[in-house]
mmCIF file as gemmi writes it, N, C-alpha and C atoms, coordinates in Angstrom:
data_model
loop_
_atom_site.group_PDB
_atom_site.id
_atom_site.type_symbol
_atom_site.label_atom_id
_atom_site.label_alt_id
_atom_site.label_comp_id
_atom_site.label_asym_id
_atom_site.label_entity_id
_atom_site.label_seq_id
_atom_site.pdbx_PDB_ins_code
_atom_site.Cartn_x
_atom_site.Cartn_y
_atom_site.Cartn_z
_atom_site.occupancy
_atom_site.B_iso_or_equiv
_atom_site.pdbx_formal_charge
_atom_site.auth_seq_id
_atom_site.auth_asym_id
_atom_site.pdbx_PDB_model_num
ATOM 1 N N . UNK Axp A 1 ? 1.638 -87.355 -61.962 1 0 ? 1 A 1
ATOM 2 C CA . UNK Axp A 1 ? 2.459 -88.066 -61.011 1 0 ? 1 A 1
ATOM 3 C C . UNK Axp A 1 ? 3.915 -87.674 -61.244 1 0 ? 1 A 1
ATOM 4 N N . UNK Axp A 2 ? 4.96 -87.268 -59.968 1 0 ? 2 A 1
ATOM 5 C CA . UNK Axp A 2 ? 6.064 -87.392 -59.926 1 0 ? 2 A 1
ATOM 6 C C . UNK Axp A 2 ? 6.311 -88.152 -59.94 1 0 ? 2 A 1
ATOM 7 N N . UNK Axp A 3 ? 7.906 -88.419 -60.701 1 0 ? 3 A 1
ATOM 8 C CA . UNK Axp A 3 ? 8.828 -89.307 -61.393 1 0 ? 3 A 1
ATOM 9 C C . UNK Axp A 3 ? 10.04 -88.448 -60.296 1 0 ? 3 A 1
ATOM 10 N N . UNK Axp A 4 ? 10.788 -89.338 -59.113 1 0 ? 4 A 1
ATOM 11 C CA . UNK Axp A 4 ? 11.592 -88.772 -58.634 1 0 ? 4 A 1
ATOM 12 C C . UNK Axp A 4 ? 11.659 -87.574 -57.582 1 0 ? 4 A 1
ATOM 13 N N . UNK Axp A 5 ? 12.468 -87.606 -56.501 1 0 ? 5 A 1
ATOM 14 C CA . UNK Axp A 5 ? 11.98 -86.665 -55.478 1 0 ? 5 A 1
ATOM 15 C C . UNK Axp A 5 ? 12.618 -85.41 -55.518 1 0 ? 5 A 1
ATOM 16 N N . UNK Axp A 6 ? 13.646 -84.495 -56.304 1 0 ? 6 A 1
ATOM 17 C CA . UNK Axp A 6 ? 14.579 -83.598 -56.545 1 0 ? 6 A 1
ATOM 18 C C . UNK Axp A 6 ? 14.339 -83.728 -57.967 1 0 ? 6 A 1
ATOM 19 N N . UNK Axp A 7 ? 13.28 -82.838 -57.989 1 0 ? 7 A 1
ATOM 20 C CA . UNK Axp A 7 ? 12.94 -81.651 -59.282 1 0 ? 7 A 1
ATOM 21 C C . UNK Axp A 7 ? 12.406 -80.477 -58.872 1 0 ? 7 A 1
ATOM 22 N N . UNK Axp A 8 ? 13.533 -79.988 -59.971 1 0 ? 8 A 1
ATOM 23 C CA . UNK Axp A 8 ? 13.454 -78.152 -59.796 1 0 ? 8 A 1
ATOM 24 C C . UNK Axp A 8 ? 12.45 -77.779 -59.958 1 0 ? 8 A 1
ATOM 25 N N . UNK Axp A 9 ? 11.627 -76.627 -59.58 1 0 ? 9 A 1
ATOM 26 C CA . UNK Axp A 9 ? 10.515 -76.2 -59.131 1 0 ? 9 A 1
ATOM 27 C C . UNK Axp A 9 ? 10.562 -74.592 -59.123 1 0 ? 9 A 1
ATOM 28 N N . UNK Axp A 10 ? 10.183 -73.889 -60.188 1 0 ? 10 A 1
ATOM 29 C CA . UNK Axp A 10 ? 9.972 -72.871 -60.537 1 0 ? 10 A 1
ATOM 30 C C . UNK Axp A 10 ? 8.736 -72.199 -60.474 1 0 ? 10 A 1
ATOM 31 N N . UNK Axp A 11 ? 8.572 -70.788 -59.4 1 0 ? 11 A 1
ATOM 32 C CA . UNK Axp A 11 ? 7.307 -70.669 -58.491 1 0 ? 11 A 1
ATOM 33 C C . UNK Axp A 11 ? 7.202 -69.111 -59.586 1 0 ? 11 A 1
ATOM 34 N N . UNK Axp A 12 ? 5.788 -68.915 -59.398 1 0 ? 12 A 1
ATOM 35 C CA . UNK Axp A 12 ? 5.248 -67.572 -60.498 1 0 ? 12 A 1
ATOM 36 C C . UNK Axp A 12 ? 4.492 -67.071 -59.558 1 0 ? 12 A 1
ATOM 37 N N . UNK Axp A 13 ? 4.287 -65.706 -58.864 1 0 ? 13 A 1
ATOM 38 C CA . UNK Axp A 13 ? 3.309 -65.568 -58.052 1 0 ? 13 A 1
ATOM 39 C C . UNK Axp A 13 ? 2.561 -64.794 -58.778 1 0 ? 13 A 1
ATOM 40 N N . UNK Axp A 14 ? 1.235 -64.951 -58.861 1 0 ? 14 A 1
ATOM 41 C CA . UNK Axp A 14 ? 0.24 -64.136 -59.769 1 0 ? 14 A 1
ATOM 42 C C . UNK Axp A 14 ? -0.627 -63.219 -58.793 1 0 ? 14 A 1
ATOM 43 N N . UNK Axp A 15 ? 0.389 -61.648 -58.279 1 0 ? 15 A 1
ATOM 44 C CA . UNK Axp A 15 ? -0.705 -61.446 -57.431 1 0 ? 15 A 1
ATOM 45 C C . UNK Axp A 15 ? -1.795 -60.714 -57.963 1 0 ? 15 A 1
ATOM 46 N N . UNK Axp A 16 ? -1.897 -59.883 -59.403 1 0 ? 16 A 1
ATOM 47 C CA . UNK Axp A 16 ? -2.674 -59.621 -60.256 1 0 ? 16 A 1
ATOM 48 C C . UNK Axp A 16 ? -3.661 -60.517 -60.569 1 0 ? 16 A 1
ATOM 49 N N . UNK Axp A 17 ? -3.767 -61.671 -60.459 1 0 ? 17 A 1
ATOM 50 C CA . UNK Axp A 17 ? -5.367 -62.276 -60.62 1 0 ? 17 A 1
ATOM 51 C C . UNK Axp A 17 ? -6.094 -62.599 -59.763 1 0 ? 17 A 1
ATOM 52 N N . UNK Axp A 18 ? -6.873 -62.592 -60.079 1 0 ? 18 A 1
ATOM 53 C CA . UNK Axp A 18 ? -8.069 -62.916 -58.67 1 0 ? 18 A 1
ATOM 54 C C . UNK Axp A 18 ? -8.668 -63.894 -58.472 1 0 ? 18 A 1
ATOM 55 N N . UNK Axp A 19 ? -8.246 -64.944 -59.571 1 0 ? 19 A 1
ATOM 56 C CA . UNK Axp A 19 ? -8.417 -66.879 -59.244 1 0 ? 19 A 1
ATOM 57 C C . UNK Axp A 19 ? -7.482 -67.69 -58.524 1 0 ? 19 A 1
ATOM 58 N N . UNK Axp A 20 ? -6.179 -66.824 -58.618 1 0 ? 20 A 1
ATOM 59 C CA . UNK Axp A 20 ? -4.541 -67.849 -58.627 1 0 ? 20 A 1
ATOM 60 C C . UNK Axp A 20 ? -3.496 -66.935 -57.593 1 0 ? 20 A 1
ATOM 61 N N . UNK Axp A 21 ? -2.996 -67.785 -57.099 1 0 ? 21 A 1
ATOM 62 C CA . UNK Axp A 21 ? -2.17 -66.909 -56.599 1 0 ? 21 A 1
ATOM 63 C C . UNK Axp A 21 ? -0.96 -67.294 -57.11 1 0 ? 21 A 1
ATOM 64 N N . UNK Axp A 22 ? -0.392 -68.214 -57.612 1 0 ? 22 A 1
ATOM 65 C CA . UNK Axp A 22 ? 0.714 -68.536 -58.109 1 0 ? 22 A 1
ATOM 66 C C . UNK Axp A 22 ? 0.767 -69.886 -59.231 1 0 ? 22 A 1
ATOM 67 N N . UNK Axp A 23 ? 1.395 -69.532 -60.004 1 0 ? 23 A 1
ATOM 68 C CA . UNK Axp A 23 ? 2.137 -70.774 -60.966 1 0 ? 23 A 1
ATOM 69 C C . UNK Axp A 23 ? 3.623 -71.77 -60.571 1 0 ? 23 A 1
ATOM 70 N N . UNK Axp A 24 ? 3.32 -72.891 -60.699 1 0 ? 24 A 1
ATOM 71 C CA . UNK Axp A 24 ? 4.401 -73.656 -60.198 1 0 ? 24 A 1
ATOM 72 C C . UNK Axp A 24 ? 4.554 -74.649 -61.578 1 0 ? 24 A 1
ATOM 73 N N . UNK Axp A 25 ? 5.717 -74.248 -61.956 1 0 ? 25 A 1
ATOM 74 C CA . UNK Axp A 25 ? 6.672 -75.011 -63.29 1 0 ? 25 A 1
ATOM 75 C C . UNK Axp A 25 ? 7.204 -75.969 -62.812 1 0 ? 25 A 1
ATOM 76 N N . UNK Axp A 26 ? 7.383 -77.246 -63.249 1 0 ? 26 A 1
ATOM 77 C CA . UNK Axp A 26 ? 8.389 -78.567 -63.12 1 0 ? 26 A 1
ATOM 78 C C . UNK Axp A 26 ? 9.274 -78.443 -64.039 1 0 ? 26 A 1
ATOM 79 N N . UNK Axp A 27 ? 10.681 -77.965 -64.281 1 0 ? 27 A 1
ATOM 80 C CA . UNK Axp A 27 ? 11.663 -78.59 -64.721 1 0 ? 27 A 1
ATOM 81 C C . UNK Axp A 27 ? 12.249 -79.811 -65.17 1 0 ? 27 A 1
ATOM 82 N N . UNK Axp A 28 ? 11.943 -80.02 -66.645 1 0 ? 28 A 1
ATOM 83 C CA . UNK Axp A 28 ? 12.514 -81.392 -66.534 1 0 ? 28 A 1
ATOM 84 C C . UNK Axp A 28 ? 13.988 -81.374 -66.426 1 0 ? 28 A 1
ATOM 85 N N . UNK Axp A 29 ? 14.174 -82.86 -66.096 1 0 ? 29 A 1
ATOM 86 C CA . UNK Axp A 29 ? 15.864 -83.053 -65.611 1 0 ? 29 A 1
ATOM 87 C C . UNK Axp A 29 ? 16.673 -82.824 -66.447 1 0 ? 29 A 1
ATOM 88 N N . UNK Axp A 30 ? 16.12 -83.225 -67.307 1 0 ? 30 A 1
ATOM 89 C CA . UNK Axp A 30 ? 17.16 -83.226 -68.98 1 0 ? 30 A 1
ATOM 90 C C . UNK Axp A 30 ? 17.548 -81.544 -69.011 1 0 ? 30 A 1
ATOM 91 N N . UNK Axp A 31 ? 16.782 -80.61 -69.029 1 0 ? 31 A 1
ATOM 92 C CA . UNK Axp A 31 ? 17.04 -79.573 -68.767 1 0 ? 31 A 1
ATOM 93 C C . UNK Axp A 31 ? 17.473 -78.515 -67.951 1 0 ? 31 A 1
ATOM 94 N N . UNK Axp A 32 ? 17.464 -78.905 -66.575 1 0 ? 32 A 1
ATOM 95 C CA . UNK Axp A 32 ? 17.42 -78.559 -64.995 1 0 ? 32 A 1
ATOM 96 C C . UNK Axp A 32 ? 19.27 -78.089 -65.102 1 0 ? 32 A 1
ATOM 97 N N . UNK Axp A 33 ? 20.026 -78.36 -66.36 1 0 ? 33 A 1
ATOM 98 C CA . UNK Axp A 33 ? 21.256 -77.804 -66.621 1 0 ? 33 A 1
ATOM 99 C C . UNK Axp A 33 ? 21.499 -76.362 -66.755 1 0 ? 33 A 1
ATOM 100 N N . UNK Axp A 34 ? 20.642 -75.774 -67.766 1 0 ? 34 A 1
ATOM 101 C CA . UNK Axp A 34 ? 20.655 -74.781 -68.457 1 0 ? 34 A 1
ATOM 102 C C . UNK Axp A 34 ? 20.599 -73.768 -67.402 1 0 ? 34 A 1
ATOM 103 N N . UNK Axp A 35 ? 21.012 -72.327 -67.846 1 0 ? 35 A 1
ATOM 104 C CA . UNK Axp A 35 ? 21.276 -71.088 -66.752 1 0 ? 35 A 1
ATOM 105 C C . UNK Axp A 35 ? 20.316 -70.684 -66.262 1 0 ? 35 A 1
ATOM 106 N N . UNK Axp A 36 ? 20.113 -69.92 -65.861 1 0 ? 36 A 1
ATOM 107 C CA . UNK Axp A 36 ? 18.971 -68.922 -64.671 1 0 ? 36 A 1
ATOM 108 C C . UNK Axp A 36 ? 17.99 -68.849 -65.599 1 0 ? 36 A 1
ATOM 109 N N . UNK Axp A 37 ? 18.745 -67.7 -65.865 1 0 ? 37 A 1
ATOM 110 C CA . UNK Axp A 37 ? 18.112 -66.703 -67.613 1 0 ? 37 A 1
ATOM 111 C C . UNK Axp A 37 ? 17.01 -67.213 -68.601 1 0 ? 37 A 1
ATOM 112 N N . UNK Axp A 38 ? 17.516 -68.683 -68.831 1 0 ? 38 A 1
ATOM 113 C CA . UNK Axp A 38 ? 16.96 -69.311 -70.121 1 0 ? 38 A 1
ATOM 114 C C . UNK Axp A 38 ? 15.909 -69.633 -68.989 1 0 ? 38 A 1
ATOM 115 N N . UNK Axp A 39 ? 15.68 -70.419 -68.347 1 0 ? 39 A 1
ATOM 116 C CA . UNK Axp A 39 ? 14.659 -70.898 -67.62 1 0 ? 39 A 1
ATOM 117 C C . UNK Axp A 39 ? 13.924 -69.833 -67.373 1 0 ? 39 A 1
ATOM 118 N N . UNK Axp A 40 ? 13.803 -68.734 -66.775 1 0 ? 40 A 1
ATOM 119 C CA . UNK Axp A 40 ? 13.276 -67.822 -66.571 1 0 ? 40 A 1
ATOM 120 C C . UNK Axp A 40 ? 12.747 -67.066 -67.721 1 0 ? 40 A 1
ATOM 121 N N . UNK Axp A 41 ? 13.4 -66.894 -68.89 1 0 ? 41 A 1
ATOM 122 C CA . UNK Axp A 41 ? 12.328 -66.552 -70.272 1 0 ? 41 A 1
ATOM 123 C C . UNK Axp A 41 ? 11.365 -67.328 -70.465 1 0 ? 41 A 1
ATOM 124 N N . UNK Axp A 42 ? 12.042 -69.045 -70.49 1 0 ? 42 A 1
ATOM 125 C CA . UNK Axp A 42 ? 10.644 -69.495 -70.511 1 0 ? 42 A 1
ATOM 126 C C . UNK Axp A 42 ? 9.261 -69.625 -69.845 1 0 ? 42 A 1
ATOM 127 N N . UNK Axp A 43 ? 9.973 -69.384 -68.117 1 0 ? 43 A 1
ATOM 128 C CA . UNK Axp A 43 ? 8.803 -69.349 -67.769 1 0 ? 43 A 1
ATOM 129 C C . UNK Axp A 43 ? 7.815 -68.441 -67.134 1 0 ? 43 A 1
ATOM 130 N N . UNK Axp A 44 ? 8.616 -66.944 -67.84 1 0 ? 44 A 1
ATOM 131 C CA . UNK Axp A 44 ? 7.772 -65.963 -67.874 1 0 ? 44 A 1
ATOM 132 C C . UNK Axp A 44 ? 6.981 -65.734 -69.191 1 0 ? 44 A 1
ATOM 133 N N . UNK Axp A 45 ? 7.346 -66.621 -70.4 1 0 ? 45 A 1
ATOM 134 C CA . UNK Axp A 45 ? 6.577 -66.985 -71.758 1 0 ? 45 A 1
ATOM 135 C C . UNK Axp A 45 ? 5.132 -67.606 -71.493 1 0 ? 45 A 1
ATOM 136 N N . UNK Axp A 46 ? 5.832 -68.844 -70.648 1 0 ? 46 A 1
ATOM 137 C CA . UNK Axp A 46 ? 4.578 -69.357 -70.486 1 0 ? 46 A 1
ATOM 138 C C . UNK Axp A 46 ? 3.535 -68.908 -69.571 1 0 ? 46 A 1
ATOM 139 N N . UNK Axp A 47 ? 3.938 -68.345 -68.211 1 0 ? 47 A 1
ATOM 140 C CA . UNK Axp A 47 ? 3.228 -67.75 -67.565 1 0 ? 47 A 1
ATOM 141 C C . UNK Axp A 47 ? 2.497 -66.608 -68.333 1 0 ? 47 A 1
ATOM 142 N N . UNK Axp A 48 ? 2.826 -65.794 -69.391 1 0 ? 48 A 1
ATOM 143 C CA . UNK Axp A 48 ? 2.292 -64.668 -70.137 1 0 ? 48 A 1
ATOM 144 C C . UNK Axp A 48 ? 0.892 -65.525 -70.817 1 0 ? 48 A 1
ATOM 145 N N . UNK Axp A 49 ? 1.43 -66.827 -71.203 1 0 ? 49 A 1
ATOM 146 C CA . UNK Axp A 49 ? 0.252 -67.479 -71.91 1 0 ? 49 A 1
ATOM 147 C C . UNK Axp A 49 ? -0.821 -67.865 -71.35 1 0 ? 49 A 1
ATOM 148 N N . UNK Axp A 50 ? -0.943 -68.346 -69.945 1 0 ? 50 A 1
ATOM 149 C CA . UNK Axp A 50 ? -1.689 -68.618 -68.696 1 0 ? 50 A 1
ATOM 150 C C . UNK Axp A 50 ? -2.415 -67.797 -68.612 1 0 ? 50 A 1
ATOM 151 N N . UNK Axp A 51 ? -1.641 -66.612 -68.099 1 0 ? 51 A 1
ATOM 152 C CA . UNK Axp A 51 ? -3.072 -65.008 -67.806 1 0 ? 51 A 1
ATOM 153 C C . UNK Axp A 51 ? -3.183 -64.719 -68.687 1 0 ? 51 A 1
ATOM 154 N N . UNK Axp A 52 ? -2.658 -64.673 -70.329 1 0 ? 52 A 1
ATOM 155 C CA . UNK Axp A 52 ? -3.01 -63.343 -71.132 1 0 ? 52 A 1
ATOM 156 C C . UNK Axp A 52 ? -2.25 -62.598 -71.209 1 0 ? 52 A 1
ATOM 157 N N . UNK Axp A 53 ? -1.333 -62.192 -70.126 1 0 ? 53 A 1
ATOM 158 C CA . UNK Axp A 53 ? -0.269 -60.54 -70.385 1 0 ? 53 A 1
ATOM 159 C C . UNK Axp A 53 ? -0.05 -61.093 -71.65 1 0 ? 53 A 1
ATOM 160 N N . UNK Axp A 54 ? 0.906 -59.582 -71.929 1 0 ? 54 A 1
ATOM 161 C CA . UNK Axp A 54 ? 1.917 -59.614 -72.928 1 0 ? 54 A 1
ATOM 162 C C . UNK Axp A 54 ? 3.017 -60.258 -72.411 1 0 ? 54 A 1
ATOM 163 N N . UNK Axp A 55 ? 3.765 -59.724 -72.587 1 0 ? 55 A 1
ATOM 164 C CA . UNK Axp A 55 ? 5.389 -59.87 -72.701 1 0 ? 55 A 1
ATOM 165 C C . UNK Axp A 55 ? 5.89 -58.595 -72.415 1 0 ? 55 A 1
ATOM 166 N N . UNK Axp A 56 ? 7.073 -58.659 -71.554 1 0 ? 56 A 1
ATOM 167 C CA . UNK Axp A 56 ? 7.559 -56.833 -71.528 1 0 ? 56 A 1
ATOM 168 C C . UNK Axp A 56 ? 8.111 -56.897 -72.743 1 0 ? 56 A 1
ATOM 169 N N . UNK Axp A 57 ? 8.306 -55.954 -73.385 1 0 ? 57 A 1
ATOM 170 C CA . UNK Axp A 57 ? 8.732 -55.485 -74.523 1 0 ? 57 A 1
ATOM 171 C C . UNK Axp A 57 ? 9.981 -56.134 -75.09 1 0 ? 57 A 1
ATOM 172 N N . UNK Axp A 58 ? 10.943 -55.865 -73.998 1 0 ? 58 A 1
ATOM 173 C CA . UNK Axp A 58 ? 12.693 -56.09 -74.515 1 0 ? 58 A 1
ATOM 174 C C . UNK Axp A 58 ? 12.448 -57.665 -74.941 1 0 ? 58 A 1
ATOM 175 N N . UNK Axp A 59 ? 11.3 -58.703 -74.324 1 0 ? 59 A 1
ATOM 176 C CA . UNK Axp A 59 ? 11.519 -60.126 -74.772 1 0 ? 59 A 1
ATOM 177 C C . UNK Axp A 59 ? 10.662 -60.298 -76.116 1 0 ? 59 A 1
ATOM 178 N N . UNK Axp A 60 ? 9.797 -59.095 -76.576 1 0 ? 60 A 1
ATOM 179 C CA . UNK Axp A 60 ? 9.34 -59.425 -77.589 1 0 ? 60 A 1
ATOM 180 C C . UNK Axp A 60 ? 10.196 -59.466 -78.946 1 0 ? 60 A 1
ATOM 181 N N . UNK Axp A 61 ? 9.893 -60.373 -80.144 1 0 ? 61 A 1
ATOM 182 C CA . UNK Axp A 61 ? 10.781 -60.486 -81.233 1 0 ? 61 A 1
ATOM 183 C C . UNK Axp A 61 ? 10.394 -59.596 -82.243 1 0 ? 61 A 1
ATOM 184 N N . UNK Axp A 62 ? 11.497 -59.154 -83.184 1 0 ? 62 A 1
ATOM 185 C CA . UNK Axp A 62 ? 11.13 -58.415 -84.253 1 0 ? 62 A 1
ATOM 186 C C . UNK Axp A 62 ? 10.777 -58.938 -85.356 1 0 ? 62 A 1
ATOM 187 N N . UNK Axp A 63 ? 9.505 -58.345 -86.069 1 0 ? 63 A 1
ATOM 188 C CA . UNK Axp A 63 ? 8.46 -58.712 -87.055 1 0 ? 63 A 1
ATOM 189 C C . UNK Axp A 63 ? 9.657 -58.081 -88.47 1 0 ? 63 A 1
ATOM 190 N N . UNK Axp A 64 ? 10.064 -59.118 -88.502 1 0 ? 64 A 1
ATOM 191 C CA . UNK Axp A 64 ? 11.11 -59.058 -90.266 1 0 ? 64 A 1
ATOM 192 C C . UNK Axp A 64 ? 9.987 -58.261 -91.227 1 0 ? 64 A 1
ATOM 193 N N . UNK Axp A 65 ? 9.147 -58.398 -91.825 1 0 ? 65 A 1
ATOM 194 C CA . UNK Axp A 65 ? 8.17 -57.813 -92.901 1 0 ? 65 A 1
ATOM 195 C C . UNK Axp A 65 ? 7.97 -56.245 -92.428 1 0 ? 65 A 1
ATOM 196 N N . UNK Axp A 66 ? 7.822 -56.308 -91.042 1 0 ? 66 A 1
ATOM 197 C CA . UNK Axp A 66 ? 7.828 -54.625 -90.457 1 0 ? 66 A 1
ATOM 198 C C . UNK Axp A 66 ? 9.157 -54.032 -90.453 1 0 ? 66 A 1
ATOM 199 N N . UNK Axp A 67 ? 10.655 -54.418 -90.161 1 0 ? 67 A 1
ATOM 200 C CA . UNK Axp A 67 ? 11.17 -53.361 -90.171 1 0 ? 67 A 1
ATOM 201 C C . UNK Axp A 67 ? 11.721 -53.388 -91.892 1 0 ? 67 A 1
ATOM 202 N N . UNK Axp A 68 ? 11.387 -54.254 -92.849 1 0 ? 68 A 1
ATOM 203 C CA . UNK Axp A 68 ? 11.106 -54.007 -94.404 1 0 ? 68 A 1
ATOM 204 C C . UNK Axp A 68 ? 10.761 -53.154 -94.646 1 0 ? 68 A 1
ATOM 205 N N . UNK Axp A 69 ? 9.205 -53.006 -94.476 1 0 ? 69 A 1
ATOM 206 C CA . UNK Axp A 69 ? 8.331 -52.108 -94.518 1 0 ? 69 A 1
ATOM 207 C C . UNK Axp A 69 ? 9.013 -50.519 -93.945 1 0 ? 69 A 1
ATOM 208 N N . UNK Axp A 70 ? 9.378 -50.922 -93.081 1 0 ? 70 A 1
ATOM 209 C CA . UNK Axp A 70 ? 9.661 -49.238 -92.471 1 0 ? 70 A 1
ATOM 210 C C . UNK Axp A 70 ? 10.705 -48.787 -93.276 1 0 ? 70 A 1
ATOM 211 N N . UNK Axp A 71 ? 12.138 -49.969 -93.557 1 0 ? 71 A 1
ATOM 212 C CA . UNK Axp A 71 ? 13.507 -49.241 -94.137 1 0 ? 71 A 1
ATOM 213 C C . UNK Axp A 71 ? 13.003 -48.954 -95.376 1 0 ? 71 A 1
ATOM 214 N N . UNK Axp A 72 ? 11.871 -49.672 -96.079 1 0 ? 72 A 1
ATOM 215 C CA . UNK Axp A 72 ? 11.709 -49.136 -97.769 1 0 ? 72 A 1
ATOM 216 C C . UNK Axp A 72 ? 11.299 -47.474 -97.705 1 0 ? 72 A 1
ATOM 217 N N . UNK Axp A 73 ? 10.231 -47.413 -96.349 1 0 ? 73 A 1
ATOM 218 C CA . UNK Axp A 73 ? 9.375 -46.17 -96.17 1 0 ? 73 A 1
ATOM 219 C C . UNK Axp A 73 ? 10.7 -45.365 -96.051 1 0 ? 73 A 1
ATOM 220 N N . UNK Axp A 74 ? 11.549 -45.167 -95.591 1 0 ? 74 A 1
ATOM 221 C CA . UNK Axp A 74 ? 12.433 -44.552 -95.411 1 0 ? 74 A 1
ATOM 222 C C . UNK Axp A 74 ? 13.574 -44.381 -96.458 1 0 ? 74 A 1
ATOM 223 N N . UNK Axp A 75 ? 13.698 -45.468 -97.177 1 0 ? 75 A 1
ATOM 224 C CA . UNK Axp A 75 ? 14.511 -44.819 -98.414 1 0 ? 75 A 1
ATOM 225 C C . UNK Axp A 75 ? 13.709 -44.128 -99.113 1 0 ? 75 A 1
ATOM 226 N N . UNK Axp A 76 ? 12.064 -44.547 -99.144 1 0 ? 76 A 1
ATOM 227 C CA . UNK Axp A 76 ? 11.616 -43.435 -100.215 1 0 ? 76 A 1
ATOM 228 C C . UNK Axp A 76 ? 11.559 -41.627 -99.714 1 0 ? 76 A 1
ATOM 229 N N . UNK Axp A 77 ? 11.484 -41.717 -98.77 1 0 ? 77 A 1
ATOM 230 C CA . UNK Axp A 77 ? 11.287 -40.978 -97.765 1 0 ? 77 A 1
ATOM 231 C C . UNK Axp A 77 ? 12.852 -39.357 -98.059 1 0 ? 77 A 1
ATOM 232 N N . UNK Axp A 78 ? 14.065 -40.667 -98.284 1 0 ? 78 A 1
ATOM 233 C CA . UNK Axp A 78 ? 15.578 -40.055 -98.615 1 0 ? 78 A 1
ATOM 234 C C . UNK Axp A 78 ? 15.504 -39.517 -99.809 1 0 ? 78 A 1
ATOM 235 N N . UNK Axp A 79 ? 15.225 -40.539 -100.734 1 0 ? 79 A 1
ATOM 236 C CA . UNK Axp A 79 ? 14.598 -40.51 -102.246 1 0 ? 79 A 1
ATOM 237 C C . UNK Axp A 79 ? 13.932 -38.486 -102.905 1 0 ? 79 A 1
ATOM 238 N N . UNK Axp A 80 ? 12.446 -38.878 -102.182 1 0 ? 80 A 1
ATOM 239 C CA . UNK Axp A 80 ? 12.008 -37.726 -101.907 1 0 ? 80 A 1
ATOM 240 C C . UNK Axp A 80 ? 12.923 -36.324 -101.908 1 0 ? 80 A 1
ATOM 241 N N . UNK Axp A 81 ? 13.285 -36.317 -100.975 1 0 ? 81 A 1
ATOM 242 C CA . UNK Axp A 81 ? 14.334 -35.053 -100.196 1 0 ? 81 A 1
ATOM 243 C C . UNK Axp A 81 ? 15.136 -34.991 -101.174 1 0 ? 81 A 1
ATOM 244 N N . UNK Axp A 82 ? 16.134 -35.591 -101.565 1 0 ? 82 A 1
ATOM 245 C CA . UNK Axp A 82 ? 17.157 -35.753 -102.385 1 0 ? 82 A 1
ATOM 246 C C . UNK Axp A 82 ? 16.332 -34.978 -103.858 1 0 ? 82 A 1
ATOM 247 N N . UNK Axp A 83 ? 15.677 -35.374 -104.124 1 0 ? 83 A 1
ATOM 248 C CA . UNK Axp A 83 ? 14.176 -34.796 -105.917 1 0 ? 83 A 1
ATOM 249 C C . UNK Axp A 83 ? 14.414 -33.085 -105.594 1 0 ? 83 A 1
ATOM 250 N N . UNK Axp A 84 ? 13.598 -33.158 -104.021 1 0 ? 84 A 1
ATOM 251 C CA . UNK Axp A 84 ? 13.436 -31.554 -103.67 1 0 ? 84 A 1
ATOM 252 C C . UNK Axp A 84 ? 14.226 -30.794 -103.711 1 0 ? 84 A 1
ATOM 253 N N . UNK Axp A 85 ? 15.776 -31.471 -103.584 1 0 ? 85 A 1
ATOM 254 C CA . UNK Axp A 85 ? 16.74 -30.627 -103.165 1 0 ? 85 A 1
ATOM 255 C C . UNK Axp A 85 ? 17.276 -30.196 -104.79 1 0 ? 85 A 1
ATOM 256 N N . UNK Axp A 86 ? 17.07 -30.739 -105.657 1 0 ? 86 A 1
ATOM 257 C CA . UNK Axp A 86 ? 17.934 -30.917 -106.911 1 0 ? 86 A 1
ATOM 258 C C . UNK Axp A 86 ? 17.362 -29.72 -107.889 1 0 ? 86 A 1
């Protein structure tokens, strides 16, 4: 049940599935402040969670333990070279 007649209403059209044709988000008010942008990450987050997609890339976050992993691989990597050269 709506609470109130002016709430924002954020539409997803899913023409990739073949059950849905669209997602419709309610905005709560408390939030209905915030910019374009932010609203729209979220509710292409959540829409990703609905069907399954991923995420395009640029919104995915970086895995801290992986780029560890890679800068150690890579000093040893300097390490190495530096032995060969000497």
């Amino acid at each position: 049940m709506l609470k109130g007649i002016n709430k924002q209403i954020i539409e997803i059209k899913c023409t990739d599935n073949e059950c849905f044709d669209k997602i419709l988000l309610f905005v709560n008010s408390d939030k209905s402040h915030l910019p374009p942008e932010i609203l729209r990450k979220n509710a292409v987050e959540i829409a990703s969670i609905i069907t399954g997609e991923q995420r395009p890339y640029e919104n995915r976050k970086y895995n801290p333990a992986m780029l560890t992993f890679t800068l150690m691989g890579a000093a040893v990597l300097v390490m190495l070279l530096i032995a060969l050269c000497m």
